[in-house]
N, C-alpha and C positions, 0 to 999 in steps of 0.2 A: 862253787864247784863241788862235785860229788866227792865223799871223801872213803877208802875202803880200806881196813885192816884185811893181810894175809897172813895165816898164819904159817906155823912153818912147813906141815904138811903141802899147804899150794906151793911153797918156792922149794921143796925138795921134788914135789913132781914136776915143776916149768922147768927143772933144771935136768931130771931122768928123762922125760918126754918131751924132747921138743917136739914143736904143733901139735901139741896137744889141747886141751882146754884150758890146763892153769897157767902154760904159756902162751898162751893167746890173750890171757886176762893180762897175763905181767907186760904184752906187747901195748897194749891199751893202755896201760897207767904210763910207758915210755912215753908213748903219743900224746900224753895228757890230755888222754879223754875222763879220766878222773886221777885223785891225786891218794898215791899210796902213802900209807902211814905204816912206819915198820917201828921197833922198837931197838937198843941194843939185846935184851934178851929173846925177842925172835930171831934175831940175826944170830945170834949166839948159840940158839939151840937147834936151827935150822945146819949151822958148820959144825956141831958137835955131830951130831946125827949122821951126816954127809961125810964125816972123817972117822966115825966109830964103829958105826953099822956093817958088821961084816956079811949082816943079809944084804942091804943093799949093795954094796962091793962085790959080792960073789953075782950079784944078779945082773948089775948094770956095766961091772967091768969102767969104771972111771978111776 
């Protein structure tokens, strides 16, 4: 099976945009159409990012 890194840039916008593209992609790897590999420091920098980023806060309002 096809296997694809995201980095955290794709799961910070499947999470700002839903249906979008990079949420479209992450819908795909749910369905296991191919199989995502994350790491703990993707995960890591992807929820730093998403909890530090007062441009993103001020823009997306989450």
């Amino acid at each position: 099976m096809t296997r694809a890194v995201f980095d955290s840039t794709v799961l910070i916008s499947a999470f700002l945009r839903p249906g979008g593209l990079s949420d479209e992609l992450l819908s795909l790897a749910t369905d296991e159409r191919f199989v995502l590999l994350l790491s703990p420091a993707i995960i890591a920098e992807t929820w730093r990012k998403l909890l530090t980023s007062a441009r993103l806060q001020a823009r997306y309002h989450y």
